[in-house]
N, C-alpha and C positions, 0 to 999 in steps of 0.2 A: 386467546391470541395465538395465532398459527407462527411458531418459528419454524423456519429451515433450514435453519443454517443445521451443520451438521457440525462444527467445531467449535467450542466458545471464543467470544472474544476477548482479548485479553489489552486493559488499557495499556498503553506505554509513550513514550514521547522519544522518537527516533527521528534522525533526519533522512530523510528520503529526495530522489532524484528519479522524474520521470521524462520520456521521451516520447511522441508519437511515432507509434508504430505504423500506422496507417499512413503511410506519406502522399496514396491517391486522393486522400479526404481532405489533406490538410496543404494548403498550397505554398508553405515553405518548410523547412525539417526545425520543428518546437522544442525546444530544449531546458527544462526550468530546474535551476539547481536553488536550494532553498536551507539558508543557513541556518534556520530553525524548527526545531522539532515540532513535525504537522501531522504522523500517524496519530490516529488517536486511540485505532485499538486494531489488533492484529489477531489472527487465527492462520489456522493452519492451510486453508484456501482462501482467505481474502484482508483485507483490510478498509477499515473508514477512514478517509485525510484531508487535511486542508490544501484544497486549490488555488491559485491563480485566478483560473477565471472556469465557468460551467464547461462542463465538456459532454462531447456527446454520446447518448447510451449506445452500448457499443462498440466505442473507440476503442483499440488495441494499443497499449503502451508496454515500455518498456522498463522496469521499474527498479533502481537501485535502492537498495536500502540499508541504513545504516547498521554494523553489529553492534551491540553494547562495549565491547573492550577492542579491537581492533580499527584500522584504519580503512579495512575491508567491507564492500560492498556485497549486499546479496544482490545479484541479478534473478531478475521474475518479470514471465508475460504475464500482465493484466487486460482484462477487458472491463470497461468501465459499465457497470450496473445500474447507479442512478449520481445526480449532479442535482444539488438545489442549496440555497441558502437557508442558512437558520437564523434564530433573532438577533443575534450577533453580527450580524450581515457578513459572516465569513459563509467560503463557497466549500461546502465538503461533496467529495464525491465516496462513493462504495466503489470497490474495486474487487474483482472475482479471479484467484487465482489460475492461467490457465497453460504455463509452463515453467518450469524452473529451468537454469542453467549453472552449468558444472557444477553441482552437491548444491544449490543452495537447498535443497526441501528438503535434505539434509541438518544444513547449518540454521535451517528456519525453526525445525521442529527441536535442535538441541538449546536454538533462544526463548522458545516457549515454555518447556522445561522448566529452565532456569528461572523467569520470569514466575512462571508459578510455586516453584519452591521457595525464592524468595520472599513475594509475597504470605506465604504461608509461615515461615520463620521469624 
């Protein structure tokens, strides 16, 4: 089996908030804040999550994510990679890291740390 990803992924359960980016695509501004934890595993350039509804390969969003101990968001460009359902008929999409703002790929790479040491403890 061919992987490519080039970072592992690492399970976690954070809450996230995403927005389209694309506003030519999308014919009013999409905003879904989501009170429970739907990352399902995060790396260093992308993450797998539960959606709303399918989105299209492609799409550019805008992506808040929760830190483990603060009240602080990471902001992250994502472009969406693929959207399908699974047997659960929840809608997960992949998402491909493809800009950070102010330190988060910073504050990204010192929660992945974390996450692995603890796990490893």
């Amino acid at each position: 089996m061919d992987n490519r990803r080039r970072y592992d992924r690492i399970p976690v359960s954070l809450i996230v908030m995403y927005e389209v980016n694309d506003q030519q695509e999308i014919d009013q501004e999409v905003r879904h804040d989501i009170a429970t934890p739907v990352i399902m595993n995060l790396s260093q350039d992308g993450m797998k999550l539960i959606v709303w509804e399918a989105l299209p390969k492609g799409l550019s969003l805008k992506i808040y994510v929760s830190t483990f101990e603060t009240t602080e968001y990471l902001e992250i460009v994502g472009r969406v990679i693929w959207s399908a359902a699974n047997d659960d008929n929840q809608i997960l999409a992949g998402v491909r890291f493809v800009d950070f703002i102010d330190g988060s790929e910073k504050q990204l790479t010192e929660m992945l740390q974390e996450c692995c040491e603890s796990s490893i403890s």
